[in-house]
N, C-alpha and C positions, 0 to 999 in steps of 0.2 A: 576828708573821709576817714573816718574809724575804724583801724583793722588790729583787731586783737593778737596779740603774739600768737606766734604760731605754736602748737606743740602736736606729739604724736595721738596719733586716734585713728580708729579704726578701717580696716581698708574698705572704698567704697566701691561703686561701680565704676571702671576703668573709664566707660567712655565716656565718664560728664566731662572732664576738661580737655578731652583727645584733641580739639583745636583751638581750642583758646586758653591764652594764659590764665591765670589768675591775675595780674597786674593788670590786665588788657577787662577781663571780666567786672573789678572793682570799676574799673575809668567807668564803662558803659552805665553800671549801673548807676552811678551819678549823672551820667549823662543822658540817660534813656528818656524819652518824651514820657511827660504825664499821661492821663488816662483820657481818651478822648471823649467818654461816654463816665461819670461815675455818678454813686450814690451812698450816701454814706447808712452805717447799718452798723451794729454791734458785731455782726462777723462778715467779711469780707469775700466775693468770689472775685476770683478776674475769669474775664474773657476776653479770649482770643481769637479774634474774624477777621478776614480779608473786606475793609468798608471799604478801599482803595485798592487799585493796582499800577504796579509801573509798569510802562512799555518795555518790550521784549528785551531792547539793548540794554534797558536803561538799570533792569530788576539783572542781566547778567552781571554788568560794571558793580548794581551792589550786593554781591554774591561776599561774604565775609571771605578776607585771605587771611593764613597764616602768617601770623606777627613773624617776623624774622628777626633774631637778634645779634642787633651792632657788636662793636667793639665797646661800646661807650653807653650807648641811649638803644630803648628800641623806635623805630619808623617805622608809618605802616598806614592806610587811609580805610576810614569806614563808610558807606554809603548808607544812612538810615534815612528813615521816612516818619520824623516827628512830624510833629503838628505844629511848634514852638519851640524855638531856641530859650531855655533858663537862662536866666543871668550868672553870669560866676560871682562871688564874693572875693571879694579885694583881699589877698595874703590864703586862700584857699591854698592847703598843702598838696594838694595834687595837680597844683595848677601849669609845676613843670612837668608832668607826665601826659597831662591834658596838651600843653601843647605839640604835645609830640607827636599828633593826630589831626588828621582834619576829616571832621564832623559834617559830610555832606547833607543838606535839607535838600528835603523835594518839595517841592510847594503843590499845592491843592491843584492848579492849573495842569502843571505839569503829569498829573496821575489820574485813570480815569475812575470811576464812577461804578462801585459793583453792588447791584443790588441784592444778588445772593448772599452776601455777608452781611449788608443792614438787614436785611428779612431776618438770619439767625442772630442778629443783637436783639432786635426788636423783640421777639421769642424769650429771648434770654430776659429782657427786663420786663417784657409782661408776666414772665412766671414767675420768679420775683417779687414782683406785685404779689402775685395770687399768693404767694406762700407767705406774702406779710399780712395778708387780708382772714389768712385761715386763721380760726379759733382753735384748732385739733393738730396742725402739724407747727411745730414750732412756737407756741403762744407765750406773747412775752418777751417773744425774740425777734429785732428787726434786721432783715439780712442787706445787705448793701453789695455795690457791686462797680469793679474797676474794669472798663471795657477798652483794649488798644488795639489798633488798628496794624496789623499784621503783612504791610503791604510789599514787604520784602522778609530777606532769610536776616537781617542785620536788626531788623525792625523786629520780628520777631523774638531774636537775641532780649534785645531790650527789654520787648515786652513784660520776657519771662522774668529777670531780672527784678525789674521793677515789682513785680508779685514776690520777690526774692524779699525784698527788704526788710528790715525788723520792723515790727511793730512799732510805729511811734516815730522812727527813725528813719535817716535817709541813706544807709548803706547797708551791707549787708556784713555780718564779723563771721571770721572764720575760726570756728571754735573745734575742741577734739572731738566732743559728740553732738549735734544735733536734737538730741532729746527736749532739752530743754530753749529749742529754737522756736518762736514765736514769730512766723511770719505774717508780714502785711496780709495777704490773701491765706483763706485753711484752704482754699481748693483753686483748682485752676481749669475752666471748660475752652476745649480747644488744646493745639491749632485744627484747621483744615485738612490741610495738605500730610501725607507722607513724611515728605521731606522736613517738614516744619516741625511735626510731633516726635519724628527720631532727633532731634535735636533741641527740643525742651522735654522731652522724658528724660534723655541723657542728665540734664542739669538737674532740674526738680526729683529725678528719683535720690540725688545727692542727700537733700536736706528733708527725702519721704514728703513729698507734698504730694498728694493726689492730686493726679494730672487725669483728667477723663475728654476724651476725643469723642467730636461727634459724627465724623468722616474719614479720620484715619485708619483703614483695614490691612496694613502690612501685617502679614504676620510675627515677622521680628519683632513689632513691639510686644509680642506675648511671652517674651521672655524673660521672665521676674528675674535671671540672674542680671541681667541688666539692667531693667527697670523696672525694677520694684514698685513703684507706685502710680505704674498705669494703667489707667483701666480705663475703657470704652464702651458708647453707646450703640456701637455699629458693628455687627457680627465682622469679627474677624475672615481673612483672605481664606483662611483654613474651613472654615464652613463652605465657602463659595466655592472651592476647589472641590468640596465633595459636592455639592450639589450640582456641579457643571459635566462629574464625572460620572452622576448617579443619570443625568441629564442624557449624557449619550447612552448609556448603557440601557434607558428605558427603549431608547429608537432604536437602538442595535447599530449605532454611526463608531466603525472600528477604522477609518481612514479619513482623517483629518487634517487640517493648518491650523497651527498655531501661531498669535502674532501679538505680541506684547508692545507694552510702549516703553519709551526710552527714557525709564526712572523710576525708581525705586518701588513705587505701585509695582507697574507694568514686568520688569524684570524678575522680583519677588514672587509675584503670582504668575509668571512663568516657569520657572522651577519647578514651583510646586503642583501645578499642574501636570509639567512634565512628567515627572517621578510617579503620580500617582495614576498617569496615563499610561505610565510601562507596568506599572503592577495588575493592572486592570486587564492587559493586553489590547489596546485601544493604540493604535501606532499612529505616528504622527509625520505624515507626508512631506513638509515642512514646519521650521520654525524658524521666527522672525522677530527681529524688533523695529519696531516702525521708530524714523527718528522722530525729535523734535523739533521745531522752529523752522520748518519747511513746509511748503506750499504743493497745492496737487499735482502742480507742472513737476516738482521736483526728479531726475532721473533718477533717485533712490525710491521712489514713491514708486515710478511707474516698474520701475523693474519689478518692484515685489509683489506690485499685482498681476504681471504677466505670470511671475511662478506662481502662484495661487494659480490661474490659465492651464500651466501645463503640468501640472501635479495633479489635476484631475479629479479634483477631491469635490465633493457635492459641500463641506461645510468647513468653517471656517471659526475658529475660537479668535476671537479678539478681545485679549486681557488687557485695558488701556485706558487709561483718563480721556477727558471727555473733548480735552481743548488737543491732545495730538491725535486722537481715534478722527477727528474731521476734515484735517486735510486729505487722510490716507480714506476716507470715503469718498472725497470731492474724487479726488484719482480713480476712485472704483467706478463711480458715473462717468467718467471722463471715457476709460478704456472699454465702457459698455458690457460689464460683467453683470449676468444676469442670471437666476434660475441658480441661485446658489443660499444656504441658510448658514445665516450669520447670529453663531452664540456672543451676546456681550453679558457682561458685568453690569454690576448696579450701578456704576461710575455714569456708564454712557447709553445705557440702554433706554433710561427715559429721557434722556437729557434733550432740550431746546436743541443746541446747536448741535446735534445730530441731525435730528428729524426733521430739520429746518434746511439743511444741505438740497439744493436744488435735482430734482431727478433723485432722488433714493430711493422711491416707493418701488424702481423697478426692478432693484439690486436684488431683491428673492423675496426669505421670510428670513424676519428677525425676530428671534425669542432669546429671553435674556432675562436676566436674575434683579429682582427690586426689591430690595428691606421691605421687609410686613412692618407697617405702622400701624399706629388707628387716625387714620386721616382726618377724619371728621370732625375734631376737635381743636384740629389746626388752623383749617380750614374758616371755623365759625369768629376767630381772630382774625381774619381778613377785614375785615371791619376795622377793630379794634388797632390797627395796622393804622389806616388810612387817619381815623380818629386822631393815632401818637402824631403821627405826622405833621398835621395839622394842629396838635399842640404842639410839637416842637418846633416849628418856624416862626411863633409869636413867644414862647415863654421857655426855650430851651431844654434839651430833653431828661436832665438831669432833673428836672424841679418837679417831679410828678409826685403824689402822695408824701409831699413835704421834704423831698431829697434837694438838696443844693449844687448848684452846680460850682465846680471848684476852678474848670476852663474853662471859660467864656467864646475866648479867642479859637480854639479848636473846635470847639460846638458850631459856630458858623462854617470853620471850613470844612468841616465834616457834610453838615447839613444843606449848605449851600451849593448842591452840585444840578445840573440841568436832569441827570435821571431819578431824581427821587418821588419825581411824578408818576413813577412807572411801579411803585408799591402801592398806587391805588385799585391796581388790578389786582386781579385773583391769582395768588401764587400757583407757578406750575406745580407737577410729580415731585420733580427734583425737589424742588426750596421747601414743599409741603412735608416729604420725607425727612429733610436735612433736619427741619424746624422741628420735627418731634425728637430727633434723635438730640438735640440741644436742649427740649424740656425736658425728656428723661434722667438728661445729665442734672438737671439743677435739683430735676425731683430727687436725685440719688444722695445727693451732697445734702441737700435739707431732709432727708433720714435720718441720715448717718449724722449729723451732726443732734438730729432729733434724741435718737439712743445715745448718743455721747452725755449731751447734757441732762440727762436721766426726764426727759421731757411726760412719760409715761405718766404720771401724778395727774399733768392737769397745768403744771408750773416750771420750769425751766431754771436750773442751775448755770447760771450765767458766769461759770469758771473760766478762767482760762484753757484754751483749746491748743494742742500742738499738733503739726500735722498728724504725725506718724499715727495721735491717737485718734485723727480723723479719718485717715485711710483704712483702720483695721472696720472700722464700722462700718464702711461705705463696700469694704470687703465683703459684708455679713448682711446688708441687704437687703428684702425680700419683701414685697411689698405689690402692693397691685396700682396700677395707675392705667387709669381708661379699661378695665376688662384684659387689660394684660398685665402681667406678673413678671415683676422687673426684678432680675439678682444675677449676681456675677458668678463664673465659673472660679476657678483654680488660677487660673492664668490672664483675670481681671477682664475676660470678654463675657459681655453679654448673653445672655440663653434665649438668645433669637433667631426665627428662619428667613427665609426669604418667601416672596412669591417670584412665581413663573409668568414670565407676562409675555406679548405677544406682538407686534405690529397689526395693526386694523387701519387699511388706508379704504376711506369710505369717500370715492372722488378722489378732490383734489384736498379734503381733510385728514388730519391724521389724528387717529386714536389710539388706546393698547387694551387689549383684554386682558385680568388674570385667567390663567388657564389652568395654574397647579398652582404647589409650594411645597415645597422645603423644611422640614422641621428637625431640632438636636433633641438628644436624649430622649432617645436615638433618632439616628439620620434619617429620615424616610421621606422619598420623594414621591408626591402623587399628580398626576396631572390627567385633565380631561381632556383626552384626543380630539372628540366633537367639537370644541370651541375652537381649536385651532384654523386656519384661516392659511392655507400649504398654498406656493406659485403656482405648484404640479398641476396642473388640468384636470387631475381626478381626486386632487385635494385631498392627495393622501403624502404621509411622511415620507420624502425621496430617501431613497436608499445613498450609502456613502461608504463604498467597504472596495479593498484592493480582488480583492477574490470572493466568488458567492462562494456560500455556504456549502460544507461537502454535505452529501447524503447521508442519511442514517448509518452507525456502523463503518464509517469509512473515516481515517485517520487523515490530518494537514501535514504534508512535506511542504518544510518553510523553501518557497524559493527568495532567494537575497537574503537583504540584511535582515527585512522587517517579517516578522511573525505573522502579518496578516496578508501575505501575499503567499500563495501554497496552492500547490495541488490537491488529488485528494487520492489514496489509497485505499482498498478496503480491506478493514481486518479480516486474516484471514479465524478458519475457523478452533476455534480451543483459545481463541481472545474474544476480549470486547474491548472496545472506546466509552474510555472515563468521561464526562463530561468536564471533570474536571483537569484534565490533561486533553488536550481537543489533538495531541500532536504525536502519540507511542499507544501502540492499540497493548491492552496491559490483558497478562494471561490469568486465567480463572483457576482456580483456587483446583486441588484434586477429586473435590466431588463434586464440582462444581464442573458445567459445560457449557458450551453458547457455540451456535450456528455461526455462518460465515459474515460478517456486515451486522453484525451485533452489540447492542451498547448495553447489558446487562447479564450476566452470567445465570446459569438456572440451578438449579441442586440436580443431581443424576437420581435418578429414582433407583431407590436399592432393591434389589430384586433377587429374590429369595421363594422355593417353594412352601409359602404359608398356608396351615390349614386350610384355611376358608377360601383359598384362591379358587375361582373354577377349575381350572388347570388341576388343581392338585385333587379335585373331588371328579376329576375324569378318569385318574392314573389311581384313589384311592378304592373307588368305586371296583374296577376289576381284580386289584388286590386282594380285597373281602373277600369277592365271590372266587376268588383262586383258593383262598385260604379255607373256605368254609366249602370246596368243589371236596381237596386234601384229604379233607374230615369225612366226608362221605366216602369218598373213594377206599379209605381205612376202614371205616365202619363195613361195607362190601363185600371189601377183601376179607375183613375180619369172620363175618359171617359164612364167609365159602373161602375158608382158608383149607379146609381139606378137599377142593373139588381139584381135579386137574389143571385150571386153566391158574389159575393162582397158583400151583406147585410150579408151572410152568414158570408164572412169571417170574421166581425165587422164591415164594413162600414167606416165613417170617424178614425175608432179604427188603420184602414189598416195601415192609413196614418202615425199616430202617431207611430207605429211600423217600417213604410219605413226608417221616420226619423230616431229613433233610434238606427236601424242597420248601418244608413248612418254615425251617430256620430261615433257608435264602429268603423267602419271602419278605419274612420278618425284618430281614436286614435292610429290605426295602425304608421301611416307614425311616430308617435314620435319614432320609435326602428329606424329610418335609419337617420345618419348619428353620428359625433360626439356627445356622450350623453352631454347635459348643464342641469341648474337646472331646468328650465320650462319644459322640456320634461318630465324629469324624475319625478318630482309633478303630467303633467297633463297627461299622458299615460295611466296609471291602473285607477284611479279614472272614467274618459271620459267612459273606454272601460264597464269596472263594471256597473255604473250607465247605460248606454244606456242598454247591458243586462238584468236588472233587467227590464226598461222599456217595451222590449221586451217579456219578461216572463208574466207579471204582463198582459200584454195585453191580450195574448193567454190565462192566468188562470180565466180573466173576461169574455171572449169571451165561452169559456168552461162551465163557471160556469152559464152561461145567458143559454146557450140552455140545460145545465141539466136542469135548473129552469123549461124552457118553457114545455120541452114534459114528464119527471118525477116527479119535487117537487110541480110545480103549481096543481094539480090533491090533492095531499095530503096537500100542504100549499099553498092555492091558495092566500093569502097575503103577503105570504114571498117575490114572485117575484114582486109581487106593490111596497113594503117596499123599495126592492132594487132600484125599479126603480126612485119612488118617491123621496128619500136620493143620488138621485144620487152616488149609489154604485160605478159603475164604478169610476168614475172619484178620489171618495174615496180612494179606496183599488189600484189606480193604483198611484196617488199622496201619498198616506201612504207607500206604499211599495219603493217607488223613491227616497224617502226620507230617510226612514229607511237605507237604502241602501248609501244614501250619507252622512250621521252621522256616518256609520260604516269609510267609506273610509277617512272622515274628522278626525276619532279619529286617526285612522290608520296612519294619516302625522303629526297628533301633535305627537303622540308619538315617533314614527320613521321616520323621513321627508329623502325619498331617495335623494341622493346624487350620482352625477358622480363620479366612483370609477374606479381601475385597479385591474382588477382581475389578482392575479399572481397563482393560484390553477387550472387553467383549465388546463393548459398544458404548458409542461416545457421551450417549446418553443415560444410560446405565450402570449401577454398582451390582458387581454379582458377588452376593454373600455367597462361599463353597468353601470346600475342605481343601486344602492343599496339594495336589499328588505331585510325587516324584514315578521317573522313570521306573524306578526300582521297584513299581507296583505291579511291571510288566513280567516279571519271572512266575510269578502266581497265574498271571492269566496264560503265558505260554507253556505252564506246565498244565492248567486244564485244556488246554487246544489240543498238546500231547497227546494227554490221557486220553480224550473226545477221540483222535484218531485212533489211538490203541482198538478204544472200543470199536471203531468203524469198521478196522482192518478183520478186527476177530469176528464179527456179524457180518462181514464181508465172507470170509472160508465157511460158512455157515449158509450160505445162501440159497441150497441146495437140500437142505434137511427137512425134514417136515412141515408142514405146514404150520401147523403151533408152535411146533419150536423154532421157528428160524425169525429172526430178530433183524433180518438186514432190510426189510423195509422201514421198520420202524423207528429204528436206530438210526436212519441215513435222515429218515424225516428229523430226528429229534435235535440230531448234533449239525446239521448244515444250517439251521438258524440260534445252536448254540453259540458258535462256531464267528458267526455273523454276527450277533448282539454281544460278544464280547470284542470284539474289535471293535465297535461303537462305544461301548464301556469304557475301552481304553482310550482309544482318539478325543472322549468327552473330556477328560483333564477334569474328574472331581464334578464338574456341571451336574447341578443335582435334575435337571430334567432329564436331561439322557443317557443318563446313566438308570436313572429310576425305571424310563419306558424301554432301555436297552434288556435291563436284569428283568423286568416283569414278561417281556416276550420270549425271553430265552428259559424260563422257566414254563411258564406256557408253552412251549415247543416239546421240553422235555414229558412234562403233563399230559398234553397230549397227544404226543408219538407213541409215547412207550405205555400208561396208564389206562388211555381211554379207551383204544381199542380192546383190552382184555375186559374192560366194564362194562363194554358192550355187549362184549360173550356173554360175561356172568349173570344179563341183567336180562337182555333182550334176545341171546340166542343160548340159551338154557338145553338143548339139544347136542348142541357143541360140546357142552361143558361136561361129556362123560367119559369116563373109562374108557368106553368102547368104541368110542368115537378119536378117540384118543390112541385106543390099540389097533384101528385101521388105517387110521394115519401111520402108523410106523412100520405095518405091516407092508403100504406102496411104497414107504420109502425102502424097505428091504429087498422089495423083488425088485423096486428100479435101483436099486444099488449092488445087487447079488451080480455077480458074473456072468456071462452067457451059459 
């Protein structure tokens, strides 16, 4: 064998040689069994199918070991499963390293018979056919094809190996780059198995050979940093994961088993599962791996079905190949589990030796994930199946459209087996699925090789092909084959979904419905509840959760480990419950509020006295007519300003009191509409001082006719004094004052501001003006003054009748008195304070106002001199001495 010096070149993927040497690698591939199945062609595919299997012990014993090295030599034994031993050539330079080995043969008798693996050669070399028959894909081009028989992990080795080879040649050189490497096969379809494809992707991504799997879905192989050039026809573990996860999430199933098989499949897509079940919150009651190579009896078996028993769980994920997911159902029959749904994988969900297990129709419902193919067309080869057969037991299967056969001797043992009779039947789910995922692969490779050799024209550039520049094509893809549209993602998987399919045991027959699917970019799962076909009695989706569901508005306290075992709480009120935290009830925002047991917060309605409010045209409404009552009563007074009863009441004093009240009013309208900062300065100040004015009026008015008919008599200069110092005008300007220095400290200290009151009520924003305490010195010096007045129309009580002011007075200031302590206790509240100030002006209005416009208007009799100077003359005799 030919091995090119070695020199340095570039780092490649660590794990192609992880177990085998390169000295151990060269031997095999001299030694590797020809192609069981070939045809020759201007460019070359191999394939890789399981046509044979070895017995359980026999496929462990040839499990490849790591060569160990001597002192001297290395020793080491390999179990492969040729078809034919080669001859060695006499003086062969590796024939001492060859013997350093021994090259176990399995013989045909000794391996059984799998007809799932000739159905996808058969596939493989009818489409083949078809692509050399087309005038529009490839023309000009005949393709050929190396098919070997994959029936262990050492055979396998081989296989790949042998697709290794140079072109032309019979070994393979180990060169610094690759580039310019020209291997026997451009493409390589297969293995099967897992196991089989993680350990020819390892080696083939070495030398970039597009490797395309028709059944391997691990997800590891999606990782270009390790294997660059594989790529597959069968949606990756990574889709099934979401659709198994979008699966429970449509039923609402959050308590679950999980149970995996024991190898690399099963393990893989239990992880990943896993992981994507905790992010979901989807908890998982147990998890498990079913072994290998054990029978239903086994006590690992039966154990793990009893915890399935007592875990309690209504369903059951079983992520698993199809030859260990059987024993571990035989056990589920055995132990009489019943009235439970069982999610599988595409592995074993339609597979024969499932459904084929005695008593499993009673096990529950089983729904499970199957590759969308298009069937139909696999199917109409069923024929065309029995037809090759039938030519290949008379003229061998290599000879078809002019191919040669180069084995002779392996074509009999291949072909000569007692189950090949059983490809005259009509392929199940399984082989009908498998078989298109192996025509999609060939279609993909006669593409990509189509664009390579610029085939676009009509005519084909019969260049020389190298992998690497076959894989970037076969990367880029895009093409429609049967109504579906075949192209590779980023990480060399297919952009395929699944369907959702079903158990239908009609009798003692078994069938499957599809009932949904599965579809990427983007993920969306749909499924038709009606078709489904439930154990339940009422043939409806059994429930499968550790705790129901809490109540609206009510929070989950986890009890234990698992998240979906809880109590339930309810939030209290100034929260709600996120849907998307189901477990901390989360507080609402400041203008925002929510009732008690509430999963959405509300906005507070702001509330504010607005023009147009009813409210504010109940409270606007009496204002007017106070205000326009004012104007009248002025006009009145104005007109019978020199009658008695108006001297009485002060005279031009009236006036200045009309005014007064007319400011207070005015002061009113700053509580209605949105508070800003001018309102809120000139509102209480305006309203204050005008009262004060008010007050100070009536305690002058008061104080002048005690003077006149009691204190003039005993201090008959006192009333000069006043008059002369112009009192009045004194004590009514001091007091006005006094009165406007308090309200003036009162805003430097605490200057209101437009605020939100969030304290009134939970549901409401109350737009008002800010008050401080300090608002209180203003109102308790008009309380003051209000009694001054009271006191002094108090000592007055007794005086005439016209002039004595203590009814009126008592009426006017005891609901002054009243609506300003309402004024104050409101804290700024622009309604009660509005209807507080509008009543207490009203009071004053009409205590002290109305009645005299009564006189003047309605008892015009009253209103004279003389009527005036016999009132004063009863009160002189009843006040004269005896």
């Amino acid at each position: 064998m030919a091995v090119a010096k070695r020199r340095r070149r570039p780092a490649r993927p660590a794990a192609a040689f992880a177990t085998v040497p390169l000295a151990l690698l060269c031997l095999c591939a001299r030694a590797a069994a020809a192609a069981a199945f070939a045809r020759d062609g201007d460019y070359t595919i191999a394939g890789l199918f399981r046509l044979r299997s070895l017995p359980p012990r026999a496929a462990a014993r040839g499990r490849l070991r790591r060569v160990r090295q001597g002192a001297a030599k290395r020793s080491g034994t390999i179990v492969a499963c040729p078809f034919a031993r080669r001859p060695r050539a006499q003086g062969d330079p590796s024939a001492a390293l060859q013997q350093a080995f021994r090259i176990h043969l399995c013989s045909c008798s000794a391996s059984a018979f799998r007809s799932h693996g000739y159905r996808l050669f058969q596939t493989m070399r009818l489409t083949v056919e078809e692509i050399n028959n087309s005038s529009t894909l490839l023309p000009n081009v005949t393709l050929g094809y190396d098919v070997y028989n994959t029936c262990s992990e050492s055979a396998n080795i081989h296989a790949t190996l042998r697709a290794l080879v140079r072109k032309g040649q019979h070994s393979i050189e180990v060169l610094r780059s690759f580039q310019q490497y020209e291997s026997r096969a451009v493409a390589v379809i297969g293995p099967d198995s897992t196991n089989l494809a993680l350990t020819t992707a390892a080696i083939l991504s070495v030398f970039l050979i597009p490797e395309i799997s028709y059944e391997a879905s691990v997800e590891t192989l999606s990782l270009k940093r390790l294997y660059p050039s594989f790529l597959r026809t069968i949606p990756s573990d990574r889709q099934q994961v979401k659709a198994i996860v979008l699966l429970l999430q449509k039923f609402k199933w959050t308590w679950v088993a999980l149970l995996g098989s024991d190898n690399t499949y099963g393990r893989s897509g239990l992880g990943a599962l896993h992981k994507l079940l905790s992010v979901n919150d989807i908890c998982v009651a147990y998890q498990g791996i079913i072994p290998s190579n054990k029978d239903a009896s086994s006590p690992e078996l039966r154990h793990m079905v009893r915890i399935l028993t007592d875990t309690r769980v209504n369903v059951t994920i079983v992520f698993s190949s199809k030859h260990i997911a059987r024993p571990f159902f035989e056990a589920v029959v055995q132990e009489n589990i019943t009235g439970m749904v069982w999610v599988g994988t595409e592995d074993w969900s339609l597979a024969q030796t499932i459904w084929h297990v005695p008593g499993i129709q009673n096990i529950g419902s089983v729904i499970g994930m199957s590759i969308r193919q298009a069937e139909s067309m696999i199917l109409k080869h069923s024929e065309s199946w029995k037809n090759a057969e039938e030519s290949a037991n008379s003229t061998g299967a290599g000879r078809g459209n002019g191919g040669n056969s180069r084995e002779s001797t392996q074509l009999n043992c291949t072909q000569g087996c007692t189950g090949c009779h059983l490809l005259t039947t009509t392929p199940d789910e399984y082989d009908t699925k498998a078989s298109y995922s192996v025509y999609t692969a060939v279609y993909a490779v006669a593409h990509g090789l189509h664009n390579l050799l610029g085939c676009a024209s009509g005519a084909c550039n019969k260049d020389r092909v190298y992998p690497w520049q076959l894989l970037e094509k076969i990367r880029q893809v895009n093409f429609s084959l049967h109504e579906n549209q075949i192209s590779f993602d980023a990480y060399g998987d297919i952009l395929k979904g699944y369907d959702i399919v079903t158990w239908n045991w009609r009798g003692p027959s078994w069938s499957f419905d599809v009932v949904g699917s599965f579809s990427v970019s983007p993920d969306r799962l749909s499924i038709d509840q009606d078709k489904i076909l439930w154990h339940t009695k009422d043939n409806q989706a059994p429930a499968s959760v550790c705790s129901e569901a809490c109540q609206a508005g009510e929070k989950r306290v986890q009890q234990g480990r698992h998240k979906c075992c809880f109590s339930c709480v309810a939030c209290p009120a100034g929260t709600f419950l996120n849907r998307m935290d189901l477990y901390a009830c989360q507080s609402c925002g400041r203008d925002e509020w929510a009732p008690a047991r509430s999963e959405a917060c509300f906005n507070r309605t702001v509330e504010f006295l607005s023009w147009a409010d009813p409210t504010s045209w109940a409270l606007l409404t009496p204002m007017v007519l106070f205000l326009l009552l004012v104007a009248g009563l002025a006009v009145v007074f104005a007109l019978n300003i020199s009658t008695p009863v108006v001297k009485s009441a002060g005279g031009k004093m009236c006036f200045v009191m009309l005014g007064a009240l007319a400011c207070a009013c005015s002061s009113l309208f700053c509580y209605f509409g949105e508070p800003t900062r001018l309102t809120c300065l000139v509102r209480f100040p305006l309203f204050s001082v005008s009262v004060t004015v008010v007050l100070s009026c009536i305690a002058t008015r008061s104080f002048q006719v005690l003077c006149i008919f009691k204190l003039n008599r005993k201090r008959p200069t006192l009333y000069g004094a006043w008059r002369r110092h112009r009192g009045p005008a004194l004590f009514i300007g001091g007091s006005t004052a006094a009165q406007a220095a308090l309200c003036l400290l009162s805003l430097s200290l605490s200057p209101p501001v437009p605020w939100r009151n969030y304290g009134a009520s939970a549901e409401r924003v109350v737009l008002e003006c800010s008050q401080d305490t300090s608002h209180a010195a203003a109102v308790a010096y008009n309380a003051l003054l209000g009694a001054g007045c009271f006191a002094v129309s108090y000592l007055g009580k007794d005086l005439p009748g016209n002039y004595s002011e203590a009814k009126s007075v008592t009426l006017s200031l005891l609901p002054l008195l009243a609506c300003s302590a309402c004024t104050l206790a409101a804290q700024g509240r622009p309604l009660p304070a509005a209807l507080g100030g509008l009543a207490a002006l009203g009071a004053l209005l009409g205590g002290f106002f109305l009645p005299k416009a009564y006189v003047v208007l309605l008892r015009p009799g009253r209103n004279t001199p003389a009527h005036f100077q016999l009132s004063v003359q009863r009160y002189t005799r009843r006040a004269a001495p005896p």
